[in-house]
VEXDREN-2710 file (C-alpha; in Angstrom, 1 decimal):
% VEXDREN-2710
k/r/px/py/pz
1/UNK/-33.2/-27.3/10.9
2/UNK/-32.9/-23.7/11.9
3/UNK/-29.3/-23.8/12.3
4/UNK/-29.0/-25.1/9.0
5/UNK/-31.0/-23.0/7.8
6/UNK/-29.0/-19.9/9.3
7/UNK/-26.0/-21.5/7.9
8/UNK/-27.2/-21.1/5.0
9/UNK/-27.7/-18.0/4.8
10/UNK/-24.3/-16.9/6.0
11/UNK/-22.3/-19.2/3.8
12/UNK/-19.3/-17.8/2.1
13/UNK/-16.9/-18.9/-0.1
14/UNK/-13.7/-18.2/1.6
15/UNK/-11.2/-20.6/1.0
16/UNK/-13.5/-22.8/-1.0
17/UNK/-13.2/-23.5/-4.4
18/UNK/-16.3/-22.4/-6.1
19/UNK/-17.2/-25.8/-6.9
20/UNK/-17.1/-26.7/-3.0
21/UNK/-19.2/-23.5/-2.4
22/UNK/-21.4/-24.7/-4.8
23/UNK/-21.9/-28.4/-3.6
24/UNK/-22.2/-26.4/0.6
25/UNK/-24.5/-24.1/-1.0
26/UNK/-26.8/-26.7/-2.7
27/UNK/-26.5/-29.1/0.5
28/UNK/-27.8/-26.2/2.5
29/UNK/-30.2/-24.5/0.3
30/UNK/-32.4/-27.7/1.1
31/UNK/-32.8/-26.1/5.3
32/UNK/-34.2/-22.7/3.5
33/UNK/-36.6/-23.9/0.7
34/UNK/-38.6/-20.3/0.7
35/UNK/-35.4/-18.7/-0.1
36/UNK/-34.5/-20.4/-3.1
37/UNK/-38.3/-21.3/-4.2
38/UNK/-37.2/-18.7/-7.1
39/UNK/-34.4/-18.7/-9.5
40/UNK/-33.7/-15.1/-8.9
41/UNK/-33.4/-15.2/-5.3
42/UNK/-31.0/-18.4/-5.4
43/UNK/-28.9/-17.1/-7.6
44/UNK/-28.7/-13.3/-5.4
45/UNK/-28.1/-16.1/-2.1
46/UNK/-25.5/-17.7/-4.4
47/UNK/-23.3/-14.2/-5.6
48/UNK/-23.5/-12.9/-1.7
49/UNK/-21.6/-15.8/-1.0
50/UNK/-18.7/-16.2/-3.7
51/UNK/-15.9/-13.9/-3.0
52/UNK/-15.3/-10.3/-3.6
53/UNK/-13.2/-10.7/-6.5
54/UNK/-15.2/-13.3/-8.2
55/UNK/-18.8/-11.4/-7.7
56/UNK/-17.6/-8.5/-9.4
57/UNK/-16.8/-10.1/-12.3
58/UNK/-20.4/-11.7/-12.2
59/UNK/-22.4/-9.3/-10.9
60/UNK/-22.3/-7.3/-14.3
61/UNK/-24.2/-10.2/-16.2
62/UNK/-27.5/-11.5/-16.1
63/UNK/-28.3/-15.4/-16.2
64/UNK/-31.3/-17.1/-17.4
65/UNK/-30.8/-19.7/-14.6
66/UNK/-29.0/-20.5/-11.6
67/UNK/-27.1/-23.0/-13.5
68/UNK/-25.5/-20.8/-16.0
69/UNK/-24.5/-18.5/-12.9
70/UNK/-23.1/-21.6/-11.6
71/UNK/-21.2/-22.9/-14.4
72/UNK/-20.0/-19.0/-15.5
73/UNK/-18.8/-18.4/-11.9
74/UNK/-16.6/-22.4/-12.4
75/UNK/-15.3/-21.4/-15.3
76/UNK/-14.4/-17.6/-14.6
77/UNK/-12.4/-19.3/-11.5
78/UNK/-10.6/-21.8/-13.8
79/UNK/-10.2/-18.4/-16.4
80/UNK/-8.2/-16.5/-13.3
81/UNK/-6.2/-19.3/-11.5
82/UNK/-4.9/-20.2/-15.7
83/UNK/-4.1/-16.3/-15.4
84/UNK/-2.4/-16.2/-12.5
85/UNK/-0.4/-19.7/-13.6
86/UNK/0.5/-18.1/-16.9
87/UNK/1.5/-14.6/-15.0
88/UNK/4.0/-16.6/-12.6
89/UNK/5.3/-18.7/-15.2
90/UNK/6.1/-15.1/-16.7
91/UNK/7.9/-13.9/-13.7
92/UNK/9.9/-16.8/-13.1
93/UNK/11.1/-16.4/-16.9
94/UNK/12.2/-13.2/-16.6
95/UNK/14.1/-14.1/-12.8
96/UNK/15.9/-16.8/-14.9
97/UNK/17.0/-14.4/-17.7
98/UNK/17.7/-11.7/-15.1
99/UNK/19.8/-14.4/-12.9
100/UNK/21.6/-15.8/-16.5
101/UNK/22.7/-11.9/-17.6
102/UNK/24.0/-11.7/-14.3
103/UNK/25.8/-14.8/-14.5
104/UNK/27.7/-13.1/-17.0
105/UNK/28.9/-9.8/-15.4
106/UNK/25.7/-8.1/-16.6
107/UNK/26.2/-8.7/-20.0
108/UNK/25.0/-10.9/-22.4
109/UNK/26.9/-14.6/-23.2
110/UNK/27.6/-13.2/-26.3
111/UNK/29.0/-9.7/-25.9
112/UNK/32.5/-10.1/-24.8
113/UNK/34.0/-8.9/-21.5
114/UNK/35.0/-5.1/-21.7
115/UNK/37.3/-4.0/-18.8
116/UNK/36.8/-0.7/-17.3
117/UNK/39.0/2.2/-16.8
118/UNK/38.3/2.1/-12.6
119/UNK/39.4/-1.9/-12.8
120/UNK/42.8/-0.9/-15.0
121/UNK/43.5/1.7/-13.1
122/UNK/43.1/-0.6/-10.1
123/UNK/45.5/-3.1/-11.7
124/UNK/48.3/-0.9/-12.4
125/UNK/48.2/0.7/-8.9
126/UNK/48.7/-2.6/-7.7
127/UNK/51.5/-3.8/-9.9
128/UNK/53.5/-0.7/-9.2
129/UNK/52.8/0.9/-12.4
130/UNK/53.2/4.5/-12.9
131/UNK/51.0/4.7/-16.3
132/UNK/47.9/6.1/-14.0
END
């Protein structure tokens, strides 16, 4: 019970999703019932735990109950991976349009293909031309 106990009070989210934390935090919290025999001290155990990231954006609020800490910390997750979905799907966007232009010499589908001066110059070298 003392290793439980122990593990309990090291937990950290890591990899977890906070909903895993949660469930390994509530599973747990059972080995170390004077640490969580008030509100405020389960929900401190609870923020130590969550990652760096996440317990910033937490730590600035004040919850009447561990639940709302609970349920604000699932849904401030859910919040940051819809972020970081929306942020990719961005990037990718602009990779496409980059990849398209470039398709296209650089330019546009719709702006026609200008030859330059270096390329003529080029061409007429190369057919013998003496206009260069």
């Amino acid at each position: 019970m003392k290793r439980k106990a122990d593990e309990y009070r090291e937990l950290q989210q890591g990899s977890m999703s906070v909903e895993e934390y949660t469930y390994q935090f509530i599973e747990l919290a059972r080995y170390a019932p004077e640490e969580v025999d008030k509100d405020e001290k389960k929900q401190d155990m609870f923020k130590k735990g969550l990652s760096p990231k996440l317990r910033t954006l937490l730590t600035s609020q004040i919850y009447p109950d561990f639940n709302t800490l609970m349920n604000m910390a699932i849904l401030t997750e859910r919040a940051k991976a819809e972020q970081r979905k929306e942020n990719k799907r961005k990037f990718l966007e602009s990779l496409s349009a980059s990849r398209t232009a470039s398709d296209v010499g650089g330019r546009t589908a719709d702006e026609p293909a200008v030859e330059s001066i270096r390329t003529r110059k080029r061409g007429a070298a190369s057919a013998g031309s003496s206009d260069w």
